[in-house]
N, C-alpha and C positions, 0 to 999 in steps of 0.2 A: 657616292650615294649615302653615306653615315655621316655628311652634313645638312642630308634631305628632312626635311622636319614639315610634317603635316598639321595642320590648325585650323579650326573654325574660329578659331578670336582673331580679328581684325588685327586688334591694336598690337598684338604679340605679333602676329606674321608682319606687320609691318614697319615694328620696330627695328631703330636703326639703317631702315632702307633709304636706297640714296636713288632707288628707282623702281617706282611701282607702275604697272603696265595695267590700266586698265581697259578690258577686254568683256563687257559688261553686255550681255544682248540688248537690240536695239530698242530698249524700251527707258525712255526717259525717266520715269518715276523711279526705278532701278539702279541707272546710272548715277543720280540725287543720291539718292541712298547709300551706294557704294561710295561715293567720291567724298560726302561728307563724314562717313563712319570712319574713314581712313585718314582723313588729311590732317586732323590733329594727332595721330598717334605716330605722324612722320617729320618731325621736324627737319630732318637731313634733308629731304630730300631735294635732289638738284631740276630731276623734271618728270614729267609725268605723263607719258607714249600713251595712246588710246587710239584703239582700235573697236572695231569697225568707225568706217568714215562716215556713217549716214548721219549724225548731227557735228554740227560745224565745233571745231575745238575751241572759239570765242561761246559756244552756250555752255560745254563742258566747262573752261574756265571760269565763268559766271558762278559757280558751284562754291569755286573755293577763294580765299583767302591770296591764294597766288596764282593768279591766271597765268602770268608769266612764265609759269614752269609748265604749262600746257601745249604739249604740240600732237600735232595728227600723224600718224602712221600708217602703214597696211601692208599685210601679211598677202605675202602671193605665194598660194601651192599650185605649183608648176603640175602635180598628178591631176587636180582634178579631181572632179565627185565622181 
C-alpha cells in the first residue's frame, strides 16, 4: 500500500504507465474525454483494456493516435448485485 498514490492529474497518474484500463461509464462524450486527456501523457504505453463493452473498441480506437493498442475486455463478478 505506501506505493499507492492517489491523483486527480491525469498526466501524473499516467505517467510512465505501460497499461491504462479505461473503465469510463457508458457515456461517449466521457469516454472522448478520458481517452484523449490521457493518451498523450502516456507514451509507454503498450495497450489500453477498456471496459465496459457497449461501444465497439474500433470507436474507442478512433479516439486516439493508436488504435492499435485498443482492445475490449470485461470484468465478470461471479457475486452479483
Amino acid at each position: 500500500m505506501s506505493k499507492v498514490k492517489g491523483t486527480l492529474d491525469m498526466a501524473e497518474a499516467v505517467k510512465g504507465a505501460q497499461v491504462v484500463i479505461e473503465a469510463v461509464i457508458e457515456n461517449m462524450d466521457l469516454k472522448n474525454k478520458f481517452t484523449r486527456n490521457w493518451i498523450s501523457s502516456a507514451p509507454k504505453i503498450r495497450f489500453l483494456p477498456r471496459t465496459p463493452p457497449g461501444y465497439p473498441s474500433t470507436e474507442i480506437g478512433s479516439m486516439t493516435k493508436r488504435a492499435e493498442k485498443v482492445i475490449g475486455m470485461h470484468f465478470f463478478n461471479p457475486g452479483g448485485p
